[in-house]
HTML snippet that shows the backbone in 3Dmol.js (N, CA, C, O; Angstrom):
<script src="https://3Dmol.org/build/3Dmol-min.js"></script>
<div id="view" style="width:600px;height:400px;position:relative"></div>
<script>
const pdb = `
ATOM      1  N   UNK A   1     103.871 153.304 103.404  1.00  0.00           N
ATOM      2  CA  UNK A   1     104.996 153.916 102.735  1.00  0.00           C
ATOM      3  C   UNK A   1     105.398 155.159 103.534  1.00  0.00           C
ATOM      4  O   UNK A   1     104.656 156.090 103.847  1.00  0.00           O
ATOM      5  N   UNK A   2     106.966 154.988 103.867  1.00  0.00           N
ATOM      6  CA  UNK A   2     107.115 156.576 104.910  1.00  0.00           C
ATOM      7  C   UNK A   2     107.612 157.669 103.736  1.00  0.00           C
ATOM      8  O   UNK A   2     107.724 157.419 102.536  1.00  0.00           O
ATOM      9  N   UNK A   3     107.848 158.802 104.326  1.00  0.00           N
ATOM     10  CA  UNK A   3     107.340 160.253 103.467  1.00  0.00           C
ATOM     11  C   UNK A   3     109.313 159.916 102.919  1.00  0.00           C
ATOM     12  O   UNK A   3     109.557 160.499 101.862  1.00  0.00           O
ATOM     13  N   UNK A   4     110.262 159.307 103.364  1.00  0.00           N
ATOM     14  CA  UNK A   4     111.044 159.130 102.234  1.00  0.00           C
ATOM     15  C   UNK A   4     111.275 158.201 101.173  1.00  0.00           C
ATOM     16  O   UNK A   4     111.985 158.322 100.174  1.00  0.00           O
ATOM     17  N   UNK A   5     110.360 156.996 101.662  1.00  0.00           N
ATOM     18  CA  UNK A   5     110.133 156.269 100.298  1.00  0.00           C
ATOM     19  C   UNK A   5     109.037 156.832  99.329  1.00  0.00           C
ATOM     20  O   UNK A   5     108.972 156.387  98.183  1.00  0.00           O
ATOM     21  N   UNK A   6     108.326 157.632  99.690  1.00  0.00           N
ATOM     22  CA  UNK A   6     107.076 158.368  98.923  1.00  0.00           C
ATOM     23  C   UNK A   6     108.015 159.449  98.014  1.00  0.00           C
ATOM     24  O   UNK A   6     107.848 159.496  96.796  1.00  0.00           O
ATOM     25  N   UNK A   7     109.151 160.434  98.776  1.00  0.00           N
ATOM     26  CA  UNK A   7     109.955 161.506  97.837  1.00  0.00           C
ATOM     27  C   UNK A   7     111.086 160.131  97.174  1.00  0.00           C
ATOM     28  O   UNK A   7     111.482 160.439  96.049  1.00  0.00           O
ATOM     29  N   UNK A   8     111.505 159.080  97.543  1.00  0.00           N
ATOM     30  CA  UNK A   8     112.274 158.707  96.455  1.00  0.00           C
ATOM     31  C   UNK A   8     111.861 157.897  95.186  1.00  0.00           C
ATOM     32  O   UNK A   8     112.622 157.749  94.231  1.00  0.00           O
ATOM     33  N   UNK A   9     110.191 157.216  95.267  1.00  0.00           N
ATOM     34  CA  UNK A   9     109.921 156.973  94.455  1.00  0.00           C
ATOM     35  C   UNK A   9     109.016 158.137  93.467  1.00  0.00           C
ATOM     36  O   UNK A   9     108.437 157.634  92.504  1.00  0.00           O
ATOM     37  N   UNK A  10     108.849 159.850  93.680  1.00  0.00           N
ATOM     38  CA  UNK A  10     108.388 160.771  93.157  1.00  0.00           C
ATOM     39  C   UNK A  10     109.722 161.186  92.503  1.00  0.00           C
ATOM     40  O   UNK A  10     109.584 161.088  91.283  1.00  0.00           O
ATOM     41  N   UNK A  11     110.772 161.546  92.782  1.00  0.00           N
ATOM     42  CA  UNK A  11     111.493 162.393  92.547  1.00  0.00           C
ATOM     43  C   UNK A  11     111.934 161.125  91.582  1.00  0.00           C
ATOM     44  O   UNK A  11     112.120 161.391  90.395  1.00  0.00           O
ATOM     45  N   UNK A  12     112.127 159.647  92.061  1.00  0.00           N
ATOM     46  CA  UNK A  12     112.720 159.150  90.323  1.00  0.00           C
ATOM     47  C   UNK A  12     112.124 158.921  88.802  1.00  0.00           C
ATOM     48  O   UNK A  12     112.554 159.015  87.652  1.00  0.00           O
ATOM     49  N   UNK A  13     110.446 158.441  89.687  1.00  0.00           N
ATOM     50  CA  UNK A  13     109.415 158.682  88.586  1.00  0.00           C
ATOM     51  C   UNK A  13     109.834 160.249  87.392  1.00  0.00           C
ATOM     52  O   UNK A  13     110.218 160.322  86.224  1.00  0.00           O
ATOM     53  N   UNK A  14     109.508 161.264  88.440  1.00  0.00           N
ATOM     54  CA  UNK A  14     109.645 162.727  87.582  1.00  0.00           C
ATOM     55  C   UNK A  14     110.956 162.789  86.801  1.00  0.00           C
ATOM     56  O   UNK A  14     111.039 163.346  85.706  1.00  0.00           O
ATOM     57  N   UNK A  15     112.037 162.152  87.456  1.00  0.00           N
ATOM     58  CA  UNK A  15     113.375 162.054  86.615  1.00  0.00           C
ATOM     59  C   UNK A  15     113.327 161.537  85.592  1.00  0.00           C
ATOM     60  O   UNK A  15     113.326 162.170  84.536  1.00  0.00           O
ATOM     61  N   UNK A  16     113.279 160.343  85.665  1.00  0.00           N
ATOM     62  CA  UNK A  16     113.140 159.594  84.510  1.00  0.00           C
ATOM     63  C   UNK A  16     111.616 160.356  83.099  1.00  0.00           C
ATOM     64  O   UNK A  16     111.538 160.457  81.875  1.00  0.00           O
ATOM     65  N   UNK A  17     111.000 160.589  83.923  1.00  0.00           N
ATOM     66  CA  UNK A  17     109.971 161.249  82.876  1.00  0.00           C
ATOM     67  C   UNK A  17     110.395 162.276  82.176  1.00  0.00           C
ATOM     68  O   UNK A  17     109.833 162.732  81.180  1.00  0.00           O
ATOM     69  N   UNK A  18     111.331 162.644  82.641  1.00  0.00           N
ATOM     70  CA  UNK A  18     112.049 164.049  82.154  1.00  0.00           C
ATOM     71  C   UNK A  18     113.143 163.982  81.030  1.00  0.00           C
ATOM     72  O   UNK A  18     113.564 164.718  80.138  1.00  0.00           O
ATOM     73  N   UNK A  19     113.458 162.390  81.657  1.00  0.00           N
ATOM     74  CA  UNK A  19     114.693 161.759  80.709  1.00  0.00           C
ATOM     75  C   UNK A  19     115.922 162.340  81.049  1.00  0.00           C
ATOM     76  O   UNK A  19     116.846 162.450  80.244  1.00  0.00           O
ATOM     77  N   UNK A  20     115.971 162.781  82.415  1.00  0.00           N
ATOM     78  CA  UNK A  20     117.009 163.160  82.948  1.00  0.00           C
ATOM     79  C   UNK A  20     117.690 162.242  83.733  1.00  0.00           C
ATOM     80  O   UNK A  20     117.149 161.276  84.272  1.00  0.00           O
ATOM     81  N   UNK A  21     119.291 162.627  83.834  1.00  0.00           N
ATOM     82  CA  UNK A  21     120.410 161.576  84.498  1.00  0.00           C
ATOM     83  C   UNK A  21     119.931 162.105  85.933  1.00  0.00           C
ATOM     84  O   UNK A  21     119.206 163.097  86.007  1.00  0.00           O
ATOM     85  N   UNK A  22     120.358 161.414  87.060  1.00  0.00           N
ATOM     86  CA  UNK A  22     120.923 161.890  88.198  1.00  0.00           C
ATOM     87  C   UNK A  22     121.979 163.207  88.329  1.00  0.00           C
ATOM     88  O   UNK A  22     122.028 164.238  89.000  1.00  0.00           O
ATOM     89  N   UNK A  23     122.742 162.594  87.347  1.00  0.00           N
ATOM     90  CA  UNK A  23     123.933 163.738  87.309  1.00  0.00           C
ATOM     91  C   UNK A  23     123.533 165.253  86.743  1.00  0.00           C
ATOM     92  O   UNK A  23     124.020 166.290  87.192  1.00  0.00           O
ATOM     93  N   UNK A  24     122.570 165.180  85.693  1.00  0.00           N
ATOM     94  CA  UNK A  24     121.978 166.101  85.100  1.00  0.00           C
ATOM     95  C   UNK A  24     120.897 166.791  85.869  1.00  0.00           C
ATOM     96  O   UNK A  24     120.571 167.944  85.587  1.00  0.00           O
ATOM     97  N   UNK A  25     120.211 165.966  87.041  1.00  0.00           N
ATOM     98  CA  UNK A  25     118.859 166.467  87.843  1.00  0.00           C
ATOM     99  C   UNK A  25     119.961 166.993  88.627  1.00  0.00           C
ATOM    100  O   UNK A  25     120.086 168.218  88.653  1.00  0.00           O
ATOM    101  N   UNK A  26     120.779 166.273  89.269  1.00  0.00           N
ATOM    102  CA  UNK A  26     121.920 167.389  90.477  1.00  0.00           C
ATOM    103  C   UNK A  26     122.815 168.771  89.861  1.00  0.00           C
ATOM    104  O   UNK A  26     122.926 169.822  90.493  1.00  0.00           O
ATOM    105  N   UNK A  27     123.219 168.604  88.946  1.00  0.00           N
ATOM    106  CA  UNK A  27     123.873 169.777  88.304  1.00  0.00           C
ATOM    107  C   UNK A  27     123.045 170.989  87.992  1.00  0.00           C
ATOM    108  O   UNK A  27     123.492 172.090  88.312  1.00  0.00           O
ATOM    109  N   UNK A  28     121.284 170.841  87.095  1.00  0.00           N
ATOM    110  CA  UNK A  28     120.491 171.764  86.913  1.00  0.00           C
ATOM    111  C   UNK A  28     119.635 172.624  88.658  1.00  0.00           C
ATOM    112  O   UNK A  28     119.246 173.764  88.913  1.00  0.00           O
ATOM    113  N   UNK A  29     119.686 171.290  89.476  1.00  0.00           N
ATOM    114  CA  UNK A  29     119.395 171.530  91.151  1.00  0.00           C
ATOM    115  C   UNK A  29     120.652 172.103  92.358  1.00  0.00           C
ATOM    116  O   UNK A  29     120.743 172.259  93.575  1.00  0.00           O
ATOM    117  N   UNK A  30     121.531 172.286  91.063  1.00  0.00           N
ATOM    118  CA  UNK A  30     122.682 172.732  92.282  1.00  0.00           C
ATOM    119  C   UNK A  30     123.018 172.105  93.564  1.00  0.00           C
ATOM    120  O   UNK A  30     123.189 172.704  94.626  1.00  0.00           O
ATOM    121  N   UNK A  31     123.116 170.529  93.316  1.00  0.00           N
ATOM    122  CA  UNK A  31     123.041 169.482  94.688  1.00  0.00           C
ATOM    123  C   UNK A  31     123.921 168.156  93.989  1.00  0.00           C
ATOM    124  O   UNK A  31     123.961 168.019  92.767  1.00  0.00           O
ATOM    125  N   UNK A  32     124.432 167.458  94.684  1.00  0.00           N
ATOM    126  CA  UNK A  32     125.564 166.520  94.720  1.00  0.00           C
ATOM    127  C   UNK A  32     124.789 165.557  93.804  1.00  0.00           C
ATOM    128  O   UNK A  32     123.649 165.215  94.122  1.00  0.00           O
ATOM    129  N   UNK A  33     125.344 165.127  92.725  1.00  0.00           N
ATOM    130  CA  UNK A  33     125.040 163.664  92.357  1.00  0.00           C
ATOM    131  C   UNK A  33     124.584 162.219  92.940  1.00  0.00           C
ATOM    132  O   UNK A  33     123.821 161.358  92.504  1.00  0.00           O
ATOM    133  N   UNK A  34     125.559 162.344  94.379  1.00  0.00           N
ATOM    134  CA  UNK A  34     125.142 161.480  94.867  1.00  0.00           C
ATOM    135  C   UNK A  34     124.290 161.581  96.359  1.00  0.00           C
ATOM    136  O   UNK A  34     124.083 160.634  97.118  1.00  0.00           O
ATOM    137  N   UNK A  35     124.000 162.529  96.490  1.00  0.00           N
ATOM    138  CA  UNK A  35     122.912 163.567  97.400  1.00  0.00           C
ATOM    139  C   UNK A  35     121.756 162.995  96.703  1.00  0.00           C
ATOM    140  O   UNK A  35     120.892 162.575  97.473  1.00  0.00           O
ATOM    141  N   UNK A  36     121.450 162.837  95.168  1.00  0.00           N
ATOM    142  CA  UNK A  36     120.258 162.605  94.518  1.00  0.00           C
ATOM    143  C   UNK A  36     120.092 160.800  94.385  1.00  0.00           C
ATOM    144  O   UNK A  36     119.035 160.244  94.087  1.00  0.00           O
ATOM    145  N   UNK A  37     121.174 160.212  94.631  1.00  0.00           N
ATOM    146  CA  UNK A  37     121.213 158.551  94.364  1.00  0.00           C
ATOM    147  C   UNK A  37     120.706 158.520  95.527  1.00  0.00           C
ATOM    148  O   UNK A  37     119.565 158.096  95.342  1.00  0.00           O
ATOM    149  N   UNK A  38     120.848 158.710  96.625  1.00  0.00           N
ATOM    150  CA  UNK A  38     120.967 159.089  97.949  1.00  0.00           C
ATOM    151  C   UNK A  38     119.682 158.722  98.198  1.00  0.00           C
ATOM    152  O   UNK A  38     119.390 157.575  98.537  1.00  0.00           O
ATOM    153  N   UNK A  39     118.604 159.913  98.010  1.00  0.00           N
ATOM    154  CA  UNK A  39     117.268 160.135  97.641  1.00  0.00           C
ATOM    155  C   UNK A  39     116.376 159.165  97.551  1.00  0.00           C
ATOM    156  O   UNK A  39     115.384 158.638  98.055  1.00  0.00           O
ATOM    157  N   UNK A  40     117.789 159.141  95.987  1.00  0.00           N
ATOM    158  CA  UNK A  40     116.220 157.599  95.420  1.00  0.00           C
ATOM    159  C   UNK A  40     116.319 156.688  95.945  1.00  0.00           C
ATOM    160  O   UNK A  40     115.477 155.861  95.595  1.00  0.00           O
ATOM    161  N   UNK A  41     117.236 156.239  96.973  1.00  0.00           N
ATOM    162  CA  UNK A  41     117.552 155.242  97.571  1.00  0.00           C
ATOM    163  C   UNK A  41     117.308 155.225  99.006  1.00  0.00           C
ATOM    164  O   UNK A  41     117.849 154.384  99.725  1.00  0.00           O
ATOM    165  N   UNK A  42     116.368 156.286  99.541  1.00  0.00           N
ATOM    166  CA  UNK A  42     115.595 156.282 100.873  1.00  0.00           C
ATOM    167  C   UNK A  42     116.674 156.494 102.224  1.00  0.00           C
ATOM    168  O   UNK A  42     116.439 156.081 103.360  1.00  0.00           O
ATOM    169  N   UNK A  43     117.692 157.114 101.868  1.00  0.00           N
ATOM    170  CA  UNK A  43     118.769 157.100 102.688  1.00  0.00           C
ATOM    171  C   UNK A  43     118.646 158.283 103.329  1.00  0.00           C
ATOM    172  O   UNK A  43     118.729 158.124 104.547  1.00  0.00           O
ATOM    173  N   UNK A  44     118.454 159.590 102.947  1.00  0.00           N
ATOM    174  CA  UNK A  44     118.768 160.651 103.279  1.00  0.00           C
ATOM    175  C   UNK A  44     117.515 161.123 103.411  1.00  0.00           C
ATOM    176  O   UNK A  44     116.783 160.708 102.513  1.00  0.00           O
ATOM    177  N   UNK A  45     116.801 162.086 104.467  1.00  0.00           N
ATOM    178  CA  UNK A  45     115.912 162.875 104.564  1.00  0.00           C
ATOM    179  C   UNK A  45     116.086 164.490 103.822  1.00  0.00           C
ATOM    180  O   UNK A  45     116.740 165.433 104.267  1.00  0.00           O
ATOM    181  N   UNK A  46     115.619 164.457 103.098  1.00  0.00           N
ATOM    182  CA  UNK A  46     115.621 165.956 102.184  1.00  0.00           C
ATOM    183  C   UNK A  46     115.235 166.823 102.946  1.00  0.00           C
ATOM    184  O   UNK A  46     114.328 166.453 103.692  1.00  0.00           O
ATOM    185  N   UNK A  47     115.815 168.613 103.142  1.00  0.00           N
ATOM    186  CA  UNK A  47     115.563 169.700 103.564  1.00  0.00           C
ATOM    187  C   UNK A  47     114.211 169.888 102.754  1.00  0.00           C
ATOM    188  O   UNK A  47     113.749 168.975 102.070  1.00  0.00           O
ATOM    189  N   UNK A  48     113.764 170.808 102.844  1.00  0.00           N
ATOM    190  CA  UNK A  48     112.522 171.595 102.183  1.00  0.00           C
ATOM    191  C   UNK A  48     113.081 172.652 101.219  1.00  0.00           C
ATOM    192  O   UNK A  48     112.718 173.108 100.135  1.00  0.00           O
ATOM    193  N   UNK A  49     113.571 172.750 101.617  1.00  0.00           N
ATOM    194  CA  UNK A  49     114.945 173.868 100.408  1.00  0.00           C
ATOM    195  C   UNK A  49     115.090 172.891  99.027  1.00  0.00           C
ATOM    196  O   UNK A  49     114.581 173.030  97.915  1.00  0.00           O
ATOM    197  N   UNK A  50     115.795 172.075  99.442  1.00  0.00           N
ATOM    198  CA  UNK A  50     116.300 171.278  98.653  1.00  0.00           C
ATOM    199  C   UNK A  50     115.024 170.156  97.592  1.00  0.00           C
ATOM    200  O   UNK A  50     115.256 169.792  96.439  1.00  0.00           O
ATOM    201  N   UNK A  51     114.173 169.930  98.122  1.00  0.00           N
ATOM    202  CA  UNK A  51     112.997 169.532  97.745  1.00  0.00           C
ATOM    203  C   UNK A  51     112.287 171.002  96.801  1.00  0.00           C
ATOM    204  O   UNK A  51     111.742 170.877  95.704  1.00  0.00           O
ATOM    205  N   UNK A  52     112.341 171.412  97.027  1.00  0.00           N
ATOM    206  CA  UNK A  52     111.688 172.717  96.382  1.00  0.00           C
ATOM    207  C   UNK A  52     112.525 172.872  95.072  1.00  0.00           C
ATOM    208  O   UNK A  52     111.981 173.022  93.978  1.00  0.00           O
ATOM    209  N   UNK A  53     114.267 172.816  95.294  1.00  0.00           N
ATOM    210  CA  UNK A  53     114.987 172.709  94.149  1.00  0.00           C
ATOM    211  C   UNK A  53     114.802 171.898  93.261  1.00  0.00           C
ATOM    212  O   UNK A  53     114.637 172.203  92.080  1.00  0.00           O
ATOM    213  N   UNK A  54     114.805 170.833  93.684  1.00  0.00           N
ATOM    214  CA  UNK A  54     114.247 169.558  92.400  1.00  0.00           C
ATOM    215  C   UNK A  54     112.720 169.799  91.746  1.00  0.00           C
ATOM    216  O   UNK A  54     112.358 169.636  90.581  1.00  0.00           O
ATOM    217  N   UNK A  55     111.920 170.269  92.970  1.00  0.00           N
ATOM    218  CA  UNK A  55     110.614 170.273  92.191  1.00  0.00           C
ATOM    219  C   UNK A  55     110.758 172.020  90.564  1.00  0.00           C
ATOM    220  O   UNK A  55     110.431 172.195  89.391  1.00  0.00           O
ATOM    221  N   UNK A  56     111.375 172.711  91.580  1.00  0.00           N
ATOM    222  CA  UNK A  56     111.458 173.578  89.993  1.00  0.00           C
ATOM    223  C   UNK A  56     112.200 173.039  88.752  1.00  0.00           C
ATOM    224  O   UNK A  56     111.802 173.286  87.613  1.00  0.00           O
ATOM    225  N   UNK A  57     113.183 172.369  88.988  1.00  0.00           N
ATOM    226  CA  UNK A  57     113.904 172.149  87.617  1.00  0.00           C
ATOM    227  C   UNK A  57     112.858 170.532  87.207  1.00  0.00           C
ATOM    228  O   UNK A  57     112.634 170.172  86.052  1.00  0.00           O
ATOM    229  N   UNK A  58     112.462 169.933  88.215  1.00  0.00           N
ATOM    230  CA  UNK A  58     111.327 168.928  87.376  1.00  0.00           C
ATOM    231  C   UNK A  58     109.963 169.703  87.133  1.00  0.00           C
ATOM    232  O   UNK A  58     108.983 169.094  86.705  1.00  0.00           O
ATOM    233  N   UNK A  59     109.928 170.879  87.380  1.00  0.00           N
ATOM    234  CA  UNK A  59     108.506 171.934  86.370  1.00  0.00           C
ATOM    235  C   UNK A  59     107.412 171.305  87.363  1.00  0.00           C
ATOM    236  O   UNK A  59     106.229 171.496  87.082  1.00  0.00           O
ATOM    237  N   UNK A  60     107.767 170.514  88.588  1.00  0.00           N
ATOM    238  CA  UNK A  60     106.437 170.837  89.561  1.00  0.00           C
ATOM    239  C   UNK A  60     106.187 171.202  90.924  1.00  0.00           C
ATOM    240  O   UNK A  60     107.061 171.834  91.518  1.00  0.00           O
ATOM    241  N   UNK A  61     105.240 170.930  91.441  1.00  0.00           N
ATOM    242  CA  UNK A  61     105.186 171.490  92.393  1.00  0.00           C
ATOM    243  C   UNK A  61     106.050 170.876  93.877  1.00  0.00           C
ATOM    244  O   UNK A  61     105.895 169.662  94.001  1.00  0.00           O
ATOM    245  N   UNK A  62     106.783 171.426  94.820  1.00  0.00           N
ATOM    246  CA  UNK A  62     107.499 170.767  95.536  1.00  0.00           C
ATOM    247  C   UNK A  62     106.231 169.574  96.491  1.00  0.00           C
ATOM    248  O   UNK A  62     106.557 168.439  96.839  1.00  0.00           O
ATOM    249  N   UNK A  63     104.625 170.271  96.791  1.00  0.00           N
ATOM    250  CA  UNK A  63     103.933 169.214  97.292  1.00  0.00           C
ATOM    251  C   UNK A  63     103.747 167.965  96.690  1.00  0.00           C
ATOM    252  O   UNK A  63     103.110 167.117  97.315  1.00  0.00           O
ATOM    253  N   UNK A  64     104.284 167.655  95.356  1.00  0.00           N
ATOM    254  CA  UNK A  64     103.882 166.680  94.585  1.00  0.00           C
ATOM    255  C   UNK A  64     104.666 165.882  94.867  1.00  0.00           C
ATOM    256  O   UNK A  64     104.226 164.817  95.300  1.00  0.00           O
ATOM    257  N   UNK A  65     106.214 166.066  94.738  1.00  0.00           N
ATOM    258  CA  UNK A  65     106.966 165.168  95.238  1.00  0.00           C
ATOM    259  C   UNK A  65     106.716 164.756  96.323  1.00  0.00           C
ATOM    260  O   UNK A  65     107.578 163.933  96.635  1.00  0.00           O
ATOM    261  N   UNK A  66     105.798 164.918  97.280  1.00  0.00           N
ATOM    262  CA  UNK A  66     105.646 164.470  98.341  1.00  0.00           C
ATOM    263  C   UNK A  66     103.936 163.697  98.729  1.00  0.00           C
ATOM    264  O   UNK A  66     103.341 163.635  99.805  1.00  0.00           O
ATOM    265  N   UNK A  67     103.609 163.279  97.579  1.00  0.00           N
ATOM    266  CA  UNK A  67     102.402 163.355  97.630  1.00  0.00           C
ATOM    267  C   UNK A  67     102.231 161.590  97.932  1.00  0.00           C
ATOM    268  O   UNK A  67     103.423 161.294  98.010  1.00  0.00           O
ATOM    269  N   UNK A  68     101.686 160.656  98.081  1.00  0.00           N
ATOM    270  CA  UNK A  68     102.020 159.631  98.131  1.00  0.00           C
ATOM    271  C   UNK A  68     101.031 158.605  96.438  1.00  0.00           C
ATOM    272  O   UNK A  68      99.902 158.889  96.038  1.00  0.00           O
ATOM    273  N   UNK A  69     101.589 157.935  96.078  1.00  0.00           N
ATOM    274  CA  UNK A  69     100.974 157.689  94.932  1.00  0.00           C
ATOM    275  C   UNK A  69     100.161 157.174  94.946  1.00  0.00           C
ATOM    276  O   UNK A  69      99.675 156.715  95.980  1.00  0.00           O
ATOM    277  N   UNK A  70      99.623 157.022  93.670  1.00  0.00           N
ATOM    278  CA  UNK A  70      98.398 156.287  93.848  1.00  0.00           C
ATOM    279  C   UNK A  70      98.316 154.797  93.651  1.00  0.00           C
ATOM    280  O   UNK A  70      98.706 154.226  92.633  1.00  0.00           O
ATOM    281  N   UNK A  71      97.601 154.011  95.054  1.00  0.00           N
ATOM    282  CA  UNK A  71      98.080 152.798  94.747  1.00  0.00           C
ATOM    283  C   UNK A  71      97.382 152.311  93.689  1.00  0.00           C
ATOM    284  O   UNK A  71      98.024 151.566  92.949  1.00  0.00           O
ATOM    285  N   UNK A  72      96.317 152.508  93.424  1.00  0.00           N
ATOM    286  CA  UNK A  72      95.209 151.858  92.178  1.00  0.00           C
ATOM    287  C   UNK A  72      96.016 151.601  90.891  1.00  0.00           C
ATOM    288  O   UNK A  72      95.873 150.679  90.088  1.00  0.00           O
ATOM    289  N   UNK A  73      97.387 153.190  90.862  1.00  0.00           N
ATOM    290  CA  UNK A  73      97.787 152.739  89.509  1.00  0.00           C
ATOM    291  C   UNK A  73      98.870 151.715  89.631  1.00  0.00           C
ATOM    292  O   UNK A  73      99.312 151.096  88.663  1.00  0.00           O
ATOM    293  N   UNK A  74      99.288 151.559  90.895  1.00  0.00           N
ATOM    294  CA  UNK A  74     100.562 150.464  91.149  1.00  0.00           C
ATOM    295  C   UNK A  74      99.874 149.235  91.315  1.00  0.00           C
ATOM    296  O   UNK A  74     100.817 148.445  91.366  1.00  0.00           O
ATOM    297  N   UNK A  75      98.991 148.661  91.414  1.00  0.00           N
ATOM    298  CA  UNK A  75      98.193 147.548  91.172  1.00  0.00           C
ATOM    299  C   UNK A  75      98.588 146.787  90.454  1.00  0.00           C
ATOM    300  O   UNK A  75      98.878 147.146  89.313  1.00  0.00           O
ATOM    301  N   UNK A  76      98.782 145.138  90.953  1.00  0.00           N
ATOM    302  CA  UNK A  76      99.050 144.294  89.803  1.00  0.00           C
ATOM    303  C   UNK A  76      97.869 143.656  89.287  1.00  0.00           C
ATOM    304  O   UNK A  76      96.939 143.139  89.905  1.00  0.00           O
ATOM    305  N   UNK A  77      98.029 143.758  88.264  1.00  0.00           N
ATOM    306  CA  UNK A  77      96.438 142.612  87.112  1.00  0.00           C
ATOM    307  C   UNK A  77      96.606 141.159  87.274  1.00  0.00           C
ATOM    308  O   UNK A  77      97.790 140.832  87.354  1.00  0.00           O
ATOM    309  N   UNK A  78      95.882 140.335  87.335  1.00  0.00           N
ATOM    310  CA  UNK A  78      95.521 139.393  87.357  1.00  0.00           C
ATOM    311  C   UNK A  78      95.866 139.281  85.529  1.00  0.00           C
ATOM    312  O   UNK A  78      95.863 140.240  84.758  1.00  0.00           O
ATOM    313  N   UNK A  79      96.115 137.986  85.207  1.00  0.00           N
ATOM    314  CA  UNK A  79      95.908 137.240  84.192  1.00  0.00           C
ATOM    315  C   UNK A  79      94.789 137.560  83.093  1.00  0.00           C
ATOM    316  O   UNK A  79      95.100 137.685  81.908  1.00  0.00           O
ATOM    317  N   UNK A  80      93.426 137.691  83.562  1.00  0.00           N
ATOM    318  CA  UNK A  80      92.700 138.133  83.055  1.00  0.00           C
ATOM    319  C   UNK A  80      92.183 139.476  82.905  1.00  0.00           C
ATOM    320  O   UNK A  80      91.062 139.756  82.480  1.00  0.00           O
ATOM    321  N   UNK A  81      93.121 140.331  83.300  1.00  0.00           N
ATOM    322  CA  UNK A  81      93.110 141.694  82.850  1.00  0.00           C
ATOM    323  C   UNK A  81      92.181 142.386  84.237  1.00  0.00           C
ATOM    324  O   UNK A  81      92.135 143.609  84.374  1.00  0.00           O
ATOM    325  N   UNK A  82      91.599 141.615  85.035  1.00  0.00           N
ATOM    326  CA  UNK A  82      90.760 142.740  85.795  1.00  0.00           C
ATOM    327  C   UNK A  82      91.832 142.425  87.315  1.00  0.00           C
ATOM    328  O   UNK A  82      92.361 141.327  87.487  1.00  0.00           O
ATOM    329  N   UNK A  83      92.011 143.664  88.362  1.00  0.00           N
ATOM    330  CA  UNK A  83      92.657 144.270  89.239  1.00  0.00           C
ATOM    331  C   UNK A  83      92.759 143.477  90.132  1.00  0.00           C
ATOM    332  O   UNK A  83      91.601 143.320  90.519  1.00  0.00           O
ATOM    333  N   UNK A  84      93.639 142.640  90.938  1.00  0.00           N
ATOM    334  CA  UNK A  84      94.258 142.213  92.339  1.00  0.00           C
ATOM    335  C   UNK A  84      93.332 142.747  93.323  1.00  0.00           C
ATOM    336  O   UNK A  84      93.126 143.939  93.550  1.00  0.00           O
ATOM    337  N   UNK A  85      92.597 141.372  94.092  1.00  0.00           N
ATOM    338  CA  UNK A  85      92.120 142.749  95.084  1.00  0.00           C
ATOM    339  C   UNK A  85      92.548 141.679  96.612  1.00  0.00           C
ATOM    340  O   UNK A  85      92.409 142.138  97.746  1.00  0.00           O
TER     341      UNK A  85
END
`;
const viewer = $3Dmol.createViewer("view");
viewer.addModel(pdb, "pdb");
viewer.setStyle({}, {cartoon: {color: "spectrum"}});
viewer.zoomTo();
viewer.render();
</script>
């Protein structure tokens, strides 16, 4: 996973957890609406500025958005409930 599919699947996770629009994460971040579709859509490489903006109005830390996830929890189950390996 490269470090902009890692910030566009952090920054939509935290959005949505927030229950925030796009339009609403860009307006409270002072950044384009579609600057943030942008994002989640692995198109655009984010400043560090701008990464830092989203991480305050999503209440974390800007390293988090950048953190890469964890695959254990993206794991698909088998049928019988125990883990894909």
């Amino acid at each position: 996973m490269e470090i902009r599919e890692i910030l566009a699947h952090n920054l939509r996770t935290q959005r949505r957890a927030r229950g925030l629009s796009q339009e609403e994460l860009a307006h409270r971040a002072g950044i384009d609406r579609t600057y943030i579709s942008s994002l989640e859509r692995s198109v655009y490489a984010a400043g560090i500025d701008v990464v830092d903006s989203l991480a305050k109005v999503l209440g974390v830390e800007a390293a988090d958005l950048l953190k890469k996830p964890d695959t254990a929890l993206r794991r698909r189950r088998s049928p019988g409930g125990s883990p894909k390996t």
